[in-house]
C-alpha positions as CSV (number, residue, x, y, z in Angstrom):
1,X,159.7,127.0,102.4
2,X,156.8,129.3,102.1
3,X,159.0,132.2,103.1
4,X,161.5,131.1,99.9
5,X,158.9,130.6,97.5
6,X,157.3,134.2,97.9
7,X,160.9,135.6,98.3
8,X,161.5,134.3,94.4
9,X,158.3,135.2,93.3
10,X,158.2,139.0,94.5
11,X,159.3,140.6,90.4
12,X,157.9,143.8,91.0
13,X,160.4,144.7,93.8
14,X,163.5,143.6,92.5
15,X,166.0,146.5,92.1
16,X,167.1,147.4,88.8
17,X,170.7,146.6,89.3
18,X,172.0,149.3,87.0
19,X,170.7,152.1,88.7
20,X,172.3,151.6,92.4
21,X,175.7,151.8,93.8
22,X,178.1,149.6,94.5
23,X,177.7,150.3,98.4
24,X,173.9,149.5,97.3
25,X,174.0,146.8,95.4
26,X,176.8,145.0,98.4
27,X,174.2,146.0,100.7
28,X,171.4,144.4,98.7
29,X,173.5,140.8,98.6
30,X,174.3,141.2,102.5
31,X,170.1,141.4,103.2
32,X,169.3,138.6,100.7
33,X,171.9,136.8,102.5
34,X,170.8,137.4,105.8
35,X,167.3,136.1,104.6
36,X,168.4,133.5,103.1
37,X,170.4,132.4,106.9
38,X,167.3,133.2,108.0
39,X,164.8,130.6,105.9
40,X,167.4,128.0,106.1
41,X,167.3,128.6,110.2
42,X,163.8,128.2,110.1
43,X,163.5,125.3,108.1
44,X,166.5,123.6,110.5
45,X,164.6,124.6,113.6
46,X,161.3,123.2,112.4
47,X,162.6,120.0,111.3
48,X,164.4,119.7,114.7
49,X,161.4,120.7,117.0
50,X,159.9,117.8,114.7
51,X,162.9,115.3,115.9
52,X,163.0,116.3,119.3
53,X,158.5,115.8,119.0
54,X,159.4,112.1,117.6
55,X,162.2,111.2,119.6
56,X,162.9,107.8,118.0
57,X,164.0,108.1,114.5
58,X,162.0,104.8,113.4
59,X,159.2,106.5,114.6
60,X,159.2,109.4,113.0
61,X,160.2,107.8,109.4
62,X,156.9,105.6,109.8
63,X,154.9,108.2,110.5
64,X,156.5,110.2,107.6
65,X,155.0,107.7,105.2
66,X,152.0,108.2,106.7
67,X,151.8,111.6,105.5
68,X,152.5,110.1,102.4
69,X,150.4,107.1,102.2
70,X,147.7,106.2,100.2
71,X,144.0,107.4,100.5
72,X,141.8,105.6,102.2
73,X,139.6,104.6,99.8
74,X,141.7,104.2,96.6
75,X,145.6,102.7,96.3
76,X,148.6,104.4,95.9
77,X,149.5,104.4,91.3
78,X,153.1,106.2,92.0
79,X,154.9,103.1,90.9
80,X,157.9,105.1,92.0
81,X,157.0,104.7,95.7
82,X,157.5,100.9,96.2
83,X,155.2,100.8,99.6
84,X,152.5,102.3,101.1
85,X,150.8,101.8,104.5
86,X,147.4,103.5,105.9
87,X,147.1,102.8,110.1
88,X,145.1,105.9,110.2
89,X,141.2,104.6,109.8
90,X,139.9,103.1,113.1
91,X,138.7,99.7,112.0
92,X,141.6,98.6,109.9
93,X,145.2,99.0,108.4
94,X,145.6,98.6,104.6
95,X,149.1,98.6,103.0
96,X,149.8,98.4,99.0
97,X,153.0,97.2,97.4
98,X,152.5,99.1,94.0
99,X,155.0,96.9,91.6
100,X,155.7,93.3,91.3
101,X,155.8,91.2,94.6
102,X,157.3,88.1,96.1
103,X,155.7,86.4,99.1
104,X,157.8,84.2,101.3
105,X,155.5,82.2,103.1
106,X,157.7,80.8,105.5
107,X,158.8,84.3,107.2
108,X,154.9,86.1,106.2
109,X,156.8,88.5,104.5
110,X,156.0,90.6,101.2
111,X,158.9,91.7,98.9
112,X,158.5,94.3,95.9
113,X,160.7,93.3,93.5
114,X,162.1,96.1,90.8
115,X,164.9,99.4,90.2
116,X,163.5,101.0,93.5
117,X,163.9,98.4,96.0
118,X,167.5,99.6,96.7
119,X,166.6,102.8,98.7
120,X,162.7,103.6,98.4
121,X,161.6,102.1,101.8
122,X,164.6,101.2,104.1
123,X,162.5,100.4,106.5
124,X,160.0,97.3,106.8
125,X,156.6,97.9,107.3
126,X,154.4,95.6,109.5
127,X,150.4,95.0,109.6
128,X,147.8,92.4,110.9
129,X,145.5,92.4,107.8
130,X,142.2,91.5,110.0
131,X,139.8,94.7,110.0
132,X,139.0,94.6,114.0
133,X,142.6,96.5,114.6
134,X,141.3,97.5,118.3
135,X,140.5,94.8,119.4
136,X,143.4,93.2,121.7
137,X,141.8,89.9,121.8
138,X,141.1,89.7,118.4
139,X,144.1,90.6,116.8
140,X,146.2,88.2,119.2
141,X,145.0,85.4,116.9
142,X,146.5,87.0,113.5
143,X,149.8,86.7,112.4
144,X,151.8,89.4,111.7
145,X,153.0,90.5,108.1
146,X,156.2,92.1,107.2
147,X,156.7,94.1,104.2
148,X,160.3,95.4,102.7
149,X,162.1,96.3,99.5
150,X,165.2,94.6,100.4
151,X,166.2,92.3,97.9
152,X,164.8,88.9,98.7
153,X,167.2,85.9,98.1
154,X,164.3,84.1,96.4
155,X,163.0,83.7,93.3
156,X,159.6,83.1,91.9
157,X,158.3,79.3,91.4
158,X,155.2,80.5,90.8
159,X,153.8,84.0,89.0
160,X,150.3,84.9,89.3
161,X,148.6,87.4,86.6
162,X,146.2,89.2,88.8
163,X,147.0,91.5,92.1
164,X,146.7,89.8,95.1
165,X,144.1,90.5,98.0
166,X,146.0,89.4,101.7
167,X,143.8,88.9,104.5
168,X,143.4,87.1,107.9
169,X,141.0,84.4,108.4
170,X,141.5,84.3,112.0
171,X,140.4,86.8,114.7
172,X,137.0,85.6,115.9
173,X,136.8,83.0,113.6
174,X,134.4,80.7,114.1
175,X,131.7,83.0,114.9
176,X,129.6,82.8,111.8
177,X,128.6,86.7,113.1
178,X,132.9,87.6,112.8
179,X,133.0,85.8,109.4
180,X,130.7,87.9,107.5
181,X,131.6,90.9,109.4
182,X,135.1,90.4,109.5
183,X,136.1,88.2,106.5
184,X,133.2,88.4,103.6
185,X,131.3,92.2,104.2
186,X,134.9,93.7,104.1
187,X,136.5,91.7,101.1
188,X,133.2,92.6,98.9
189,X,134.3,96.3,99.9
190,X,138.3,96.0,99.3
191,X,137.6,94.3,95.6
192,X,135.1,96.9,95.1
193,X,136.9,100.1,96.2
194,X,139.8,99.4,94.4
195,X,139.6,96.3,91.7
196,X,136.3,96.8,90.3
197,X,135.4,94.5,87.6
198,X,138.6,93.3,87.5
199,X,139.9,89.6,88.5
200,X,142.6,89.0,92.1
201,X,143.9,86.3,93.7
202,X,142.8,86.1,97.4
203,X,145.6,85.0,99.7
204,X,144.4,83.7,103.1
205,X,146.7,83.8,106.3
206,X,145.6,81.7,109.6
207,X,143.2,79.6,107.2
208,X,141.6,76.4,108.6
209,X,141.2,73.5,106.8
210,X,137.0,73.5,108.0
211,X,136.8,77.1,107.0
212,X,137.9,76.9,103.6
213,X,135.5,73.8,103.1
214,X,132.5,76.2,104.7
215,X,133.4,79.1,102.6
216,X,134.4,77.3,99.3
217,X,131.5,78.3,97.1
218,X,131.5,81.7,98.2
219,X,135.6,82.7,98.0
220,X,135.4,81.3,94.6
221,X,132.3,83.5,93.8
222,X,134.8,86.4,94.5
223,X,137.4,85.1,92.5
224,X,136.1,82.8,89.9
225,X,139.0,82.6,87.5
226,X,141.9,82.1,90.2
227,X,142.9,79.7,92.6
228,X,142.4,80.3,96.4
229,X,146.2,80.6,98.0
230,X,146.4,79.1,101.8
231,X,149.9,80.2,102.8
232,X,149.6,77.7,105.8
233,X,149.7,75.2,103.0
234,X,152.4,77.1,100.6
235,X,155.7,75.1,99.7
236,X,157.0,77.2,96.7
237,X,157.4,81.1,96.5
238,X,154.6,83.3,94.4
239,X,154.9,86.3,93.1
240,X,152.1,88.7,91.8
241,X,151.9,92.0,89.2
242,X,151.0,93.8,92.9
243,X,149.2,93.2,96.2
244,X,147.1,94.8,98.7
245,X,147.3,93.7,102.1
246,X,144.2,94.1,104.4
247,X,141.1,94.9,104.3
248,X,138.4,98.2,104.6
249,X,135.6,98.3,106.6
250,X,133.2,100.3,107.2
251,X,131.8,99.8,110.1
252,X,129.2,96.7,111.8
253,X,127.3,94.9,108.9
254,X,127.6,97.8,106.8
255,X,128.3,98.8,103.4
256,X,128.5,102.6,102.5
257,X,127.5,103.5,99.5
258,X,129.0,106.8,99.5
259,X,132.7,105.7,100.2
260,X,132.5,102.9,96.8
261,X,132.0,105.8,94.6
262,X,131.9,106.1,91.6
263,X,130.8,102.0,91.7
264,X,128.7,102.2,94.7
265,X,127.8,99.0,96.3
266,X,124.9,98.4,99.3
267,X,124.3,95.8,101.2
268,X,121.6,94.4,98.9
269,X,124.5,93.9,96.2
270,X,126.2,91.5,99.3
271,X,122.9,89.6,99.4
272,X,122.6,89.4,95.9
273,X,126.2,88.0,95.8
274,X,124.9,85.3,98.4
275,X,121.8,84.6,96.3
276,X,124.0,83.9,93.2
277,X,126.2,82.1,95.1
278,X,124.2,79.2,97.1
279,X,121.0,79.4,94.9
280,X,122.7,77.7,92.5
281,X,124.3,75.0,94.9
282,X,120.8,73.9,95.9
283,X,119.0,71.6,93.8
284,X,116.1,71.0,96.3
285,X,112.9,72.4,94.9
286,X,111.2,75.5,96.8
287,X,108.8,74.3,99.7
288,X,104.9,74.7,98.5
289,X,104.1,78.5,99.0
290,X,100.1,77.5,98.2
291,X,97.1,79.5,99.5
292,X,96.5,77.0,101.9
293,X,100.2,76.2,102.7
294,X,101.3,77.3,106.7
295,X,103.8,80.3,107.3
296,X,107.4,78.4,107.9
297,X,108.7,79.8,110.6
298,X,112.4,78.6,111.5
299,X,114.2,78.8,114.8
300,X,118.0,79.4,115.7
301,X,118.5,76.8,118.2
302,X,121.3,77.7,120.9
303,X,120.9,74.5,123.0
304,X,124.2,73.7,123.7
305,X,125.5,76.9,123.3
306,X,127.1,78.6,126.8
307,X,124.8,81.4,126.7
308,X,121.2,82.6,125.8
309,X,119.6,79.6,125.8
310,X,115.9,80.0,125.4
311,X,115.4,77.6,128.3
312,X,111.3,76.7,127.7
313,X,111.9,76.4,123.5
314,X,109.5,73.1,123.7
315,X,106.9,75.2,124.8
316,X,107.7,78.3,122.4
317,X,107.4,76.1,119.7
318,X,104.4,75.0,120.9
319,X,102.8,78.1,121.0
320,X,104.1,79.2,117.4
321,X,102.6,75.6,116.0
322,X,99.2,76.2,117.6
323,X,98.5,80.1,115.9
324,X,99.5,77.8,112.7
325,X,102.8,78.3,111.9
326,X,104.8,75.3,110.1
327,X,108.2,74.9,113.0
328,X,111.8,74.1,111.6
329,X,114.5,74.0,114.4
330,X,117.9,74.7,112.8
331,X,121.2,74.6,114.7
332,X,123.7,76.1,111.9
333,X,126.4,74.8,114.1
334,X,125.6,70.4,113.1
335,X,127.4,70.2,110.1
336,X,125.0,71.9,108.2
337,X,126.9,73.3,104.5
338,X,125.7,76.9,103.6
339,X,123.9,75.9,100.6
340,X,122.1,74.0,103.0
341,X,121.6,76.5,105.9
342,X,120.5,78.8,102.6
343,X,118.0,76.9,101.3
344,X,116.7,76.4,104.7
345,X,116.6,80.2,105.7
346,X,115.6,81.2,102.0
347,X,112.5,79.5,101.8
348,X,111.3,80.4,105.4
349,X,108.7,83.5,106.4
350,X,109.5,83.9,109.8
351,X,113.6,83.2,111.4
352,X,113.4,83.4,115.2
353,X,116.2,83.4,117.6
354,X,117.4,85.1,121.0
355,X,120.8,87.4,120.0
356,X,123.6,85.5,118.8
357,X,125.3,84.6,115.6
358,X,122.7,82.6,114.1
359,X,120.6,85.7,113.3
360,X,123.3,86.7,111.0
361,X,121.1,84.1,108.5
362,X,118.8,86.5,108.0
363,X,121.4,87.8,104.7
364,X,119.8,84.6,103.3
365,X,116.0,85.7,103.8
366,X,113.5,87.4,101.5
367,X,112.8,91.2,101.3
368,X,109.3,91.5,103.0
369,X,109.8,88.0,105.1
370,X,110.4,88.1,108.9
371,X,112.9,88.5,111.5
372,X,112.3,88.1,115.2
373,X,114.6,88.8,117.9
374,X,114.6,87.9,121.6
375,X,116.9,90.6,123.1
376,X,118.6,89.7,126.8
377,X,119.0,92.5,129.2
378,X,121.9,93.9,128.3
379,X,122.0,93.8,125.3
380,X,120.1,96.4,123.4
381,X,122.7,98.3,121.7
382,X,124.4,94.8,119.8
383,X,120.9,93.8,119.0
384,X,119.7,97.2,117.6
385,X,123.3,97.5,115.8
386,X,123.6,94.0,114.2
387,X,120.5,92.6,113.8
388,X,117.8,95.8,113.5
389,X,119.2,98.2,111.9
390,X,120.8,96.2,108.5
391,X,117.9,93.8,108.3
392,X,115.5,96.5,107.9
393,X,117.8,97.9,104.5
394,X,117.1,94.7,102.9
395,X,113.4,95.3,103.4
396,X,112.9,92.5,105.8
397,X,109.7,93.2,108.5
398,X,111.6,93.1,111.9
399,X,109.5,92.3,115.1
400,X,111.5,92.5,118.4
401,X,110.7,90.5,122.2
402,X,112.9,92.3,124.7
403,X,112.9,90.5,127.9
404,X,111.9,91.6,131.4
405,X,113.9,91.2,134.6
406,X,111.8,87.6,135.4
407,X,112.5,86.1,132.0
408,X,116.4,86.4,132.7
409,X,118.5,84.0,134.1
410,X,121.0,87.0,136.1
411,X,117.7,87.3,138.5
412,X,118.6,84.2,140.2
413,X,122.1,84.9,140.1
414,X,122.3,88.7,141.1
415,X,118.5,89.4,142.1
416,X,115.8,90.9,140.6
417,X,116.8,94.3,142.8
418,X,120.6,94.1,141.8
419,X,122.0,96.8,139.2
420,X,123.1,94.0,137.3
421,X,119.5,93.5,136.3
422,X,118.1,96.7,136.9
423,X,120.3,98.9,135.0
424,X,123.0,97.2,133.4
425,X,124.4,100.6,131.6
426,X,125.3,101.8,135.1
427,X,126.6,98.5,136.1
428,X,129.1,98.0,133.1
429,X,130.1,101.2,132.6
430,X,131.7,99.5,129.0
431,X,134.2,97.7,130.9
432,X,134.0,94.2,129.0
433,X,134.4,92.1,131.8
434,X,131.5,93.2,132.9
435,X,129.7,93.5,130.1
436,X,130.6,89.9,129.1
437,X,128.1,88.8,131.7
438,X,125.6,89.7,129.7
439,X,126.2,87.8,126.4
440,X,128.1,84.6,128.9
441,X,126.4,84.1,131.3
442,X,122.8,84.7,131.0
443,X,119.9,82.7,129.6
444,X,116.2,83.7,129.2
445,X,113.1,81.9,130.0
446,X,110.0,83.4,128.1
447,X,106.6,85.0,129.1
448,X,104.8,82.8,126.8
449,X,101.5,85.1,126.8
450,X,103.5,87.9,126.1
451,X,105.1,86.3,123.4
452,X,102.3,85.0,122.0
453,X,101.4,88.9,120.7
454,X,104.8,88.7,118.8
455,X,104.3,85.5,117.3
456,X,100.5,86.7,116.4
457,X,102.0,89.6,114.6
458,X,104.7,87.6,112.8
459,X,102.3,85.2,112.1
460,X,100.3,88.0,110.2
461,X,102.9,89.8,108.3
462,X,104.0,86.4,107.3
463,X,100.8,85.9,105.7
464,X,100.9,89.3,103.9
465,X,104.5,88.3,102.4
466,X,102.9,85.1,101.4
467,X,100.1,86.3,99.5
468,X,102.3,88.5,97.9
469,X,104.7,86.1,97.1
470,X,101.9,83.8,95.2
């Protein structure tokens, strides 16, 4: 095409058609013939190499709209192209219908209604809107969407105002951890990359009944004006003005400022969402914060959990109440609301835990408070990525115990000597079922003396935070 363009354009050596021969000018219209043959058989043979490179036509008519999808940060306005579909970014797939949308619950699938549906997207475009798209095990749990601009033979029982937001609640739900990560960090980012200030519906597939009672208070925080649409529970067909179905992410616990432009958005605007959020649920006044009050110092309990138990807690917590701390145990998994887990978490100096889930509280903690976390062989990357690296952006003081061979539980099981224990990089080698040993199957039994330097220097940071606090 290139070729034909600067063919048309080239003015200055066109012949002057009055001042050549017949012969000539015959000539002339046999060479722009033969160039013109010879575009056309370019174009052919580059558009067949193409075919014969994607062998199945379905194939290469997906990836087609790729070329023509929408960006990855912003959604697709050309109302004249009925869908658009990004499988490109790493973490997630994010489609857009662009007009107005019918959703059939009982076959998940999405139709765009309007002129175009006839011929703008013959063929039906599928996602799993849950942002972990690599992950095997993960993405076995979601349902599948379809979405098409055949004509559906529905109609609408029920029209919503606002465009709606379609995401998975399942993956590794369950996992407070997967929830924010999965679920809450990557809606904030979806509504504000491309509905800023502006009101959606949320529509959640794989919803349970428990989760939607957790996360009540803090869907409706992102929707405030609009009802929250469980299509397990759908028995009429809606329709919306548009809908976007997944959700970004930008990587683990993080929120780039950079890609939210030009209404960028950290992590402390998450936090502050949480603040507004559960503040307001809990009517229990603050605990005393005095001059003479003790540093609060609150422990994720795991007892009961299958893994990374801190086996001698009694005695932990013994140690931590004689250098004067004031001790709360908290197991976030005993039917404990957020508000309540918030309020607990909020008003604490000091939240101590080995590596799991429950350290994923520390979102509910003050800047300049406390986090300390035991770190299991094994380990160190997950700990330094999840629970080091964000908590020190929110201006939280983060104190870290990383265990020794003796203070795991794989030393009995493997041996001290084993390359389980010794060098579990070289052991691993990133093959999960290896790897999975780690977070499984081991416990950790603590080196109280050595611990009690970490509690000693959470114990004194907590102090500072509390005189500055009063």
């Amino acid at each position: 095409m290139t070729m034909s363009n600067s063919h048309r354009g080239g003015r200055e050596d066109k012949p002057n058609i009055r001042s050549i021969s017949m012969d000539e000018a015959k000539t002339a219209r046999l060479t722009k013939s033969a160039l013109g043959f010879g575009v056309m058989f370019s174009v052919f043979t580059f558009f067949l190499i193409q075919i014969t490179l994607i062998q199945d036509a379905t194939t290469w008519k997906v990836k087609l709209r790729h070329v023509l999808s929408i960006s990855q940060w912003a959604p697709n306005r050309d109302t004249s192209v009925a869908i658009t579909c990004n499988y490109s970014h790493q973490l997630y797939d994010i489609c857009t219908i662009n007009g107005p949308t019918l959703l059939d619950h009982a076959s998940s699938t999405f139709f765009t209604l309007g002129p175009h549906t006839q011929d703008k997207c013959p063929i039906p475009m599928k996602i799993r809107p849950y942002p972990r798209k690599g992950d095997k095990t993960a993405m076995s749990n979601v349902n599948e969407v379809t979405l098409t601009a055949a004509p559906p033979k529905l109609s609408c029982a029920v029209t919503h105002r606002t465009p709606a937001i379609v995401f998975s609640a399942a993956g590794y739900t369950g996992n407070f951890f997967h929830e924010i990560d999965e679920n809450f960090i990557p809606l904030f980012i979806t509504i504000n990359s491309l509905f800023p200030n502006q009101d959606v519906t949320l529509v959640v597939m794989d919803g349970n009944i428990w989760w939607f009672q957790k996360y009540a208070e803090l869907l409706s925080a992102f929707t405030p004006h609009r009802l929250i649409i469980d299509t397990k529970n759908l028995s009429t067909v809606h329709c919306f003005p548009s809908a976007t179905i997944g959700l970004i992410k930008h990587g683990p616990v993080i929120i780039d400022p950079t890609l939210l432009q030009p209404h960028p958005k950290t992590l402390h605007d998450f936090r502050a969402l949480l603040d507004k959020t559960y503040a307001k649920v809990d009517t229990t006044p603050n605990h005393q914060n005095g001059k003479n009050s003790k540093p609060r110092l609150t422990l994720i309990d795991r007892r009961g959990s299958v893994s990374r138990v801190m086996s001698n807690q009694g005695e932990v917590i013994k140690v931590a109440e004689e250098l004067g701390f004031n001790v709360h145990v908290l197991d976030p998994t005993r039917n404990n609301s957020m508000a309540n887990v918030y309020r607990v978490v909020h008003d604490s100096h000091v939240l101590l835990g080995v590596h799991g889930a429950g350290l994923t509280n520390f979102l509910f903690l003050r800047p300049g408070s406390v986090l300390l976390q035991v770190v299991p062989i094994g380990l160190e990357w997950s700990s330094r990525t999840y629970y080091e690296n964000p908590p020190k952006l929110l201006g939280l003081e983060y104190i870290e115990y990383k265990i020794e061979a003796n203070e795991s539980s794989l030393s009995e099981r493997y041996g001290a000597n084993s390359l389980v224990v010794k060098d579990p990089s070289a052991f691993h080698k990133h093959i999960w079922s290896k790897q999975r040993i780690y977070l499984k199957e081991q416990n950790v039994g603590i080196d109280l003396v050595r611990f009690r330097k970490c509690l000693t220097n959470a114990y004194e940071k907590a102090k500072i935070f509390m005189s500055r606090v009063n």
